[in-house]
MIPAKOL-239277 format. One record per residue (C-alpha): x, y, z. Coordinates in pm, whole numbers, padded with zeros to 5 digits, always signed. Example, Ala and Ser with C-alpha at 12.3 -4.5 7.8 and 13.67 -1.06 7.14 Angstrom:
BEGIN
+01230-00450+00780/+01367-00106+00714/
END
This chain:
BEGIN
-07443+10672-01291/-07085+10743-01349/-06799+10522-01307/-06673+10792-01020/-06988+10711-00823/-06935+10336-00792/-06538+10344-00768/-06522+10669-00550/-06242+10701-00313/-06339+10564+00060/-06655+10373-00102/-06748+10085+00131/-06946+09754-00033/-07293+09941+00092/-07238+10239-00133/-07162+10053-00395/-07456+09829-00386/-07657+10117-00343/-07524+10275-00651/-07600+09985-00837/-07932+09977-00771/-08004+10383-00742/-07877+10385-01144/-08051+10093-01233/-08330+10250-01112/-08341+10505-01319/-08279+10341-01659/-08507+10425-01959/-08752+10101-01914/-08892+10226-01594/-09226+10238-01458/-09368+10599-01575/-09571+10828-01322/-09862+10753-01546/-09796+10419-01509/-09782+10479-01142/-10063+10662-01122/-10294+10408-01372/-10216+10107-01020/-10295+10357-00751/-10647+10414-00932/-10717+10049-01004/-10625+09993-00634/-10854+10270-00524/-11151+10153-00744/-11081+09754-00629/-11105+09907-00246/-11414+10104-00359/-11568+09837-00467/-11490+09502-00316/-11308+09609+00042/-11489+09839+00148/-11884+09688+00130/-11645+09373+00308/-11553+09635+00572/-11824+09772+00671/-12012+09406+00702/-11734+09310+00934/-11726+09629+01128/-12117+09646+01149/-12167+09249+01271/-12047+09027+01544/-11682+08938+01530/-11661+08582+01313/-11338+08483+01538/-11472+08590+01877/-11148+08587+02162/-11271+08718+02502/-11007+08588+02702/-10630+08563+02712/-10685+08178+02725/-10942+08152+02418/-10709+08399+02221/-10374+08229+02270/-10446+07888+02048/-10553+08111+01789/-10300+08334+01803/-10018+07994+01779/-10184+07847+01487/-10199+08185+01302/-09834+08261+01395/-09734+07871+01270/-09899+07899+00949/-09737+08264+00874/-09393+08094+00941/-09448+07795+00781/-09569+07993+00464/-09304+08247+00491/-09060+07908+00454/-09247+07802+00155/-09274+08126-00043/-08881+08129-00031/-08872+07842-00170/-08990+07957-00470/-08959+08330-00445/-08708+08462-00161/-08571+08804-00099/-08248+08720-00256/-08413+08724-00585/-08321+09003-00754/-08374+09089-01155/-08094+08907-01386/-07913+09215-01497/-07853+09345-01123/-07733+09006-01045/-07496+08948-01326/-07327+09288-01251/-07307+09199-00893/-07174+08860-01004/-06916+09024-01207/-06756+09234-00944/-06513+09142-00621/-06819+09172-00405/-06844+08877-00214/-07218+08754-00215/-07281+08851+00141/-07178+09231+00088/-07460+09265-00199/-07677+09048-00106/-07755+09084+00253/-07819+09464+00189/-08080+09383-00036/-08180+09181+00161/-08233+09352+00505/-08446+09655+00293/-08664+09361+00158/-08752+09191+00481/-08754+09549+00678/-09046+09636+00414/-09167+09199+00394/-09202+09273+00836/-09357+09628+00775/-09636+09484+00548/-09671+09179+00747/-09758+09351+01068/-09990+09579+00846/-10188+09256+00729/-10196+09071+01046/-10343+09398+01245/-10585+09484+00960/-10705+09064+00973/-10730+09109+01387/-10918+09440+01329/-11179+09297+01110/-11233+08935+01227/-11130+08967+01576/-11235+09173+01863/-10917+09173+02002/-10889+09566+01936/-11200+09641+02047/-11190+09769+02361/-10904+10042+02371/-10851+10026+02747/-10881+09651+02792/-10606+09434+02882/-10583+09239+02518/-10499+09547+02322/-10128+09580+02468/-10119+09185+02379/-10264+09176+02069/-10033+09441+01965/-09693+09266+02062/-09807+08931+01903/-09868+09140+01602/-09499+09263+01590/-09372+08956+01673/-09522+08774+01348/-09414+09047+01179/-09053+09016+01274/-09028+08619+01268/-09190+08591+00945/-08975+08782+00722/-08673+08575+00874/-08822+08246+00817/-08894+08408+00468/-08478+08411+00447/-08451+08117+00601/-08653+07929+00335/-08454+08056+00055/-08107+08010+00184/-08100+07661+00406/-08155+07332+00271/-08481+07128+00230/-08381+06932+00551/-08350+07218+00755/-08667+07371+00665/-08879+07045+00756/-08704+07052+01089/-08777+07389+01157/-09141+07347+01044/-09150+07014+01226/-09022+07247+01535/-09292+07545+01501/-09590+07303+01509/-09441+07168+01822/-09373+07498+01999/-09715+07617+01886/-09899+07347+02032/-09675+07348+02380/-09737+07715+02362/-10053+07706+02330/-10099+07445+02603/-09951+07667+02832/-10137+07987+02724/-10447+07820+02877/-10357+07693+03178/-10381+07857+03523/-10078+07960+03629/-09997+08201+03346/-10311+08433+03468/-10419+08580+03136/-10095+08637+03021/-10073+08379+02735/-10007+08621+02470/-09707+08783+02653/-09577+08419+02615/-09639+08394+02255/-09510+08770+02178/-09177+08621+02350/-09166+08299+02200/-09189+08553+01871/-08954+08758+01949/-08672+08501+02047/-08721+08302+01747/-08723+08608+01576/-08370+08671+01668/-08257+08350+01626/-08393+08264+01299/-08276+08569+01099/-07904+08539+01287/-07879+08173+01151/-08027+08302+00837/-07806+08618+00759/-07482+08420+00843/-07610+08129+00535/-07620+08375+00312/-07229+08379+00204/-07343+08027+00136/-07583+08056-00141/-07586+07838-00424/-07503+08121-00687/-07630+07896-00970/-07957+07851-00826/-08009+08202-00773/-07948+08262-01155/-08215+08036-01223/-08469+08165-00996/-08409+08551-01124/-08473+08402-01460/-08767+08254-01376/-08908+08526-01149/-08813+08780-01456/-08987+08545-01665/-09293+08546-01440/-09330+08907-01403/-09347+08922-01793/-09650+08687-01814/-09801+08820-01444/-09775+09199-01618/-09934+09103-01966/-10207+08950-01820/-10164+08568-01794/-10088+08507-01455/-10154+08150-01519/-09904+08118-01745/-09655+08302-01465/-09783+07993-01216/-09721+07727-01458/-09321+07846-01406/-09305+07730-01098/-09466+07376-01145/-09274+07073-00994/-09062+06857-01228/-09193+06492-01236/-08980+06259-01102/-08960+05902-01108/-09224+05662-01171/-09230+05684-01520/-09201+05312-01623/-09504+05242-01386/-09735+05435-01599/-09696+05107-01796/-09831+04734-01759/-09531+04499-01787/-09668+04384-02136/-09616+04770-02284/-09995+04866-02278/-10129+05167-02113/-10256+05138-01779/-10613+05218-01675/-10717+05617-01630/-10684+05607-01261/-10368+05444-01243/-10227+05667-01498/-10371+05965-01291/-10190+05818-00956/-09893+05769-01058/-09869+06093-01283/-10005+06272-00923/-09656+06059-00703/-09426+06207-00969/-09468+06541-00770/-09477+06417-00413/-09469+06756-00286/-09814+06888-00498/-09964+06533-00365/-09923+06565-00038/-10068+06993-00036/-10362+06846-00259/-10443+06573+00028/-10354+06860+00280/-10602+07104+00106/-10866+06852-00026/-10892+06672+00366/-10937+07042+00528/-11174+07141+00271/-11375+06876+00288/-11425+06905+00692/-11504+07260+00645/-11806+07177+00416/-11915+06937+00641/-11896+07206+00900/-12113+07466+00665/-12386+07268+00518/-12426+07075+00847/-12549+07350+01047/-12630+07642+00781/-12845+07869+01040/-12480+07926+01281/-12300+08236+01283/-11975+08083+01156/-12134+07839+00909/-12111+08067+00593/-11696+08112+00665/-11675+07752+00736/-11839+07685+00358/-11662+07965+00219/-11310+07806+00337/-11406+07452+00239/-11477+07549-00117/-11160+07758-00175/-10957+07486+00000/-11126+07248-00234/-11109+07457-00561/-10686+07471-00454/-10649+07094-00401/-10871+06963-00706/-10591+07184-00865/-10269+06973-00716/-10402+06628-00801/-10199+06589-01122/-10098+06717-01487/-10396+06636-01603/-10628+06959-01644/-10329+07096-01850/-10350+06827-02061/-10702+06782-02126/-10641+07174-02226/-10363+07057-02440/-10583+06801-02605/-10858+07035-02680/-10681+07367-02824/-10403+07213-03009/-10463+07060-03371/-10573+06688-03327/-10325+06455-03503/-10483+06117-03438/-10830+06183-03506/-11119+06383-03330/-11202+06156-03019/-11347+06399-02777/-11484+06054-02572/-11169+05893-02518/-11001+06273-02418/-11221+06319-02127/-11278+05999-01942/-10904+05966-01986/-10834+06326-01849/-11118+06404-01640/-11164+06041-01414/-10863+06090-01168/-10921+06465-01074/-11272+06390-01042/-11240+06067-00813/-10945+06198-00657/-11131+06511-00541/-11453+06375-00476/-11302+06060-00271/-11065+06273-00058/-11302+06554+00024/-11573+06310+00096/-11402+06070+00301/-11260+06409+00534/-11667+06525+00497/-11779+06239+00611/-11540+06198+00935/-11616+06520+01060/-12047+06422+00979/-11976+06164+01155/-11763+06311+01442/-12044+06554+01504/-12371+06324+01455/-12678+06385+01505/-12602+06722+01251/-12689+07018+01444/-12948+07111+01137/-13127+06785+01198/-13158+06772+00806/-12855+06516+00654/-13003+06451+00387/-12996+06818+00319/-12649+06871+00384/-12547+06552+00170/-12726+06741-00115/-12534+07077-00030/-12230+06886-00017/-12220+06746-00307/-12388+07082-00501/-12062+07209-00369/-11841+06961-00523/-11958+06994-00830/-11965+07336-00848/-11570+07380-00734/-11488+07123-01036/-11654+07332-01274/-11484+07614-01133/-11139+07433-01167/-11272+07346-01536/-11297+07692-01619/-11026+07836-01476/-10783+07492-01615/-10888+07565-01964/-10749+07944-02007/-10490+08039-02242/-10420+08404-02351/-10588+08698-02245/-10886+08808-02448/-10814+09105-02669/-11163+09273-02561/-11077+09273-02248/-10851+09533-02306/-11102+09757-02475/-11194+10070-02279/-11548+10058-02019/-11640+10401-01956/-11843+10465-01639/-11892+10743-01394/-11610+10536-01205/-11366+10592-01502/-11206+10324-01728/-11302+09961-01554/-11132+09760-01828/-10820+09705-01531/-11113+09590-01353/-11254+09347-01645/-10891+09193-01668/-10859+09150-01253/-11141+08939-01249/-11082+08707-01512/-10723+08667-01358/-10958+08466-01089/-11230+08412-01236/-11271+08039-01116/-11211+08186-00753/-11497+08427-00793/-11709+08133-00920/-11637+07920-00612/-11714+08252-00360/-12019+08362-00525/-12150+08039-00589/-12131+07964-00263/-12311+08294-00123/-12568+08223-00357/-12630+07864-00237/-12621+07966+00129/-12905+08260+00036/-13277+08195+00182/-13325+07913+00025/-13411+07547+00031/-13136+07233-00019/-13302+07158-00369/-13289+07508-00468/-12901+07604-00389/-12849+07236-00558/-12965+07412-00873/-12803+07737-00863/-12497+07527-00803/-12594+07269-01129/-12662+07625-01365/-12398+07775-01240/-12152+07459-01326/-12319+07423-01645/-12203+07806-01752/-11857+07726-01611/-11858+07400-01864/-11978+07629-02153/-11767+07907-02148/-11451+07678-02059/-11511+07474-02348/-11565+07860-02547/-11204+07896-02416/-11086+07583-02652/-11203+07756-02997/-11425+07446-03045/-11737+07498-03207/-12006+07371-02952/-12293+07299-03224/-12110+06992-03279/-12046+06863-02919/-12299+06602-02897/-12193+06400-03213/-11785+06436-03085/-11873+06262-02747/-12029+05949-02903/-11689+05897-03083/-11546+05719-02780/
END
């Protein structure tokens, strides 16, 4: 790039943004085609091997979200378009598409550009692709989970389709919208979704509409659409400048530890500041206050991780109540699925606490080895946090739907609770990560090529992939008692190897947890 390309004669604000970008681009740090090449093969062996078997199960078995009708499809269809907004709003929060990489933006901050000129262009190629691959996702989802596409000459198809470009227009302007208006205006406007959802959905089942429910959500779309990104587009001339510098740093900082493999460390970036409540973690005579109170009040410092963890924890534990009360129904094994992974996300939210029992166990001890004291005082709030909230949700919806269709409660008590216990070890393993393994990186040959990309994928998630096969295993042919083991061996694994993770040695466990 050449100072004659940027400051050519006649050169409007677009073609110098797009010169910008077109020779940063092509500086000398840039992706290779090897490079290239090496993420369209791990891509093709993760689809060989994970999505497609999932495919074909999908495409070969009843649909898990059956929608015959106009009027069974349109609640669906609100709820599904909500909580695409709603997370569109809180992903630009933390990550808009105004985000761009800290060298781009200090040379746009160092020109006469004003903000809107460089960054709504960047912006409106981000959300065209952000709407692209949204519409992608949310056809592929009704494709495999839906029968909403299967009959080519039935009257849902022409529906399903416009409800599928709607989300994918509305969502990458709420996406905007999140980054560029206030906190305030994005509770309001997520206050205002759930309430058109649930009119609109109201109204999608009632008679006078005649099957044509989905028309009125594809419109509903469609205006808000409009709407949203106008409202949006004009805020950005607004943005707090400062801000943005922050988040580019971050998100730069972030992509470092996401592309080195510790995408933990990349999420720990974007943790909540504690606020407030810092004096109460005290009694009023200095001492410390009791492990759950210290746990609480650490947990109301972030009101905003709180309030997801009770979100997540209450919906996870009504979908295990859901699976393990009637384990023979076609829907029970999603149900359980979706309970654990809700669970496994809240147990995460509940406080600082799993970092700093990691902390405590990998850095040098200064005060003395007193593995006791380290992990009632660390462990006791997650554990009675998670296991009270999911509980009290399970055990609602048990009692909601009592007598259990499986006619077994003891059964699904035990199931339950295997469950439970199986998520926290999860969450133990995955808490107590630090760096990535330098094996990991060494080379698997197979007939499939190199699989050490692989290798390094799945610990990424490994305490994900716990939770999911865990739970297929538990839900196998087998009885309560039997599932409650797998569960208890494959906790006890999780335990070992996170504790492995420390650089501990675990011949002398036994004698550090008498030293309370």
């Amino acid at each position: 790039m050449t100072t004659d390309t940027v400051t050519a004669t006649g050169a409007g604000p677009g073609d110098r943004v797009h010169a910008v970008r077109h020779g940063y681009a092509r500086r000398g740090d840039r992706a290779t085609p090897q490079d290239r090449a090496y993420t369209v093969y791990l891509a093709v062996i993760l689809t060989l091997v994970y999505v497609a078997p999932v495919v074909h199960l999908m495409r070969t078995t009843r649909p898990l979200v059956p929608l015959e009708t106009a009027a069974t499809a349109t609640p669906v269809v609100c709820l599904v378009a909500a909580a695409a907004v709603c997370g569109a709003q809180l992903t630009g929060r933390f990550w808009g598409p105004l985000v761009l990489k800290p060298f781009l933006l200090y040379v746009f901050l160092s020109t006469d550009l004003s903000p809107a000129q460089y960054l709504g262009t960047i912006a409106r190629r981000r959300l065209a692709f952000a709407g692209l691959g949204t519409l992608l996702t949310v056809s592929t989802a009704a494709f495999l989970l839906t029968d909403l596409f299967d009959d080519p000459g039935g009257a849902l198809l022409p529906q399903g389709v416009a409800v599928a470009v709607g989300i994918g227009a509305v969502a990458p302007s709420a996406w905007l919208w999140g980054q560029v208006r206030t906190v305030r205006d994005n509770v309001l406007l997520a206050a205002a979704v759930a309430a058109a959802a649930l009119v609109v959905a109201l109204l999608g089942r009632s008679a006078p509409l005649g099957g044509g429910g989905l028309w009125l959500v594809a419109g509903v779309l469609a205006v808000a659409a409009a709407l949203l990104g106008r409202s949006a587009f004009r805020s950005v001339r607004t943005v707090d400048l400062a801000r943005l510098t922050r988040d580019a740093a971050r998100a730069a900082e972030a992509q470092t530890f996401a592309w080195t493999g510790t995408l933990h460390h990349a999420l720990d970036l974007y943790r909540p500041e504690p606020r407030g409540f810092a004096s109460a973690l005290t009694r009023p005579d200095g001492r410390l206050r009791g492990h759950l109170a210290q746990g609480a009040v650490r947990a109301l410092r972030t009101r905003g991780r709180a309030v997801a963890a009770v979100a997540f924890l209450s919906a996870g534990g009504a979908l295990l109540a859901l699976g393990v009360g009637e384990p023979d129904a076609r829907t029970a094994t999603g149900a359980w699925l979706l309970g654990a992974v809700a669970v496994y996300w809240g147990s995460g939210w509940v406080g600082e606490t799993w970092r700093g029992l990691r902390d405590e166990l990998t850095l040098a001890p200064l005060l003395g080895e007193r593995w006791g004291g380290t992990l009632a005082r660390t462990l006791a709030w997650p554990v009675v946090a998670v296991t009270v909230t999911a509980g009290l949700a399970g055990t609602l919806t048990a009692l909601a739907r009592w007598p259990l269709p499986s006619g077994r409660p003891a059964d699904a008590l035990l199931l339950a609770t295997a469950s439970m216990v199986l998520v926290l070890g999860a969450r133990f393993l995955r808490e107590m990560k630090s760096h990535l393994p330098a094996e990991l990186l060494l080379p698997v040959i197979t007939p499939l090529g190199d699989l050490s990309g692989l290798r390094v994928f799945v610990w990424q998630f490994d305490g994900l992939f716990v939770v999911l096969a865990g739970v297929l295993l538990m839900n196998g042919p087998q009885s309560a008692p039997a599932a409650t083991l797998t569960a208890l061996g494959a906790t006890t694994y999780c335990l070992w190897a996170g504790l492995r993770r420390t650089g501990n040695p675990l011949h002398s466990l036994p004698t550090r947890l008498r030293h309370t």
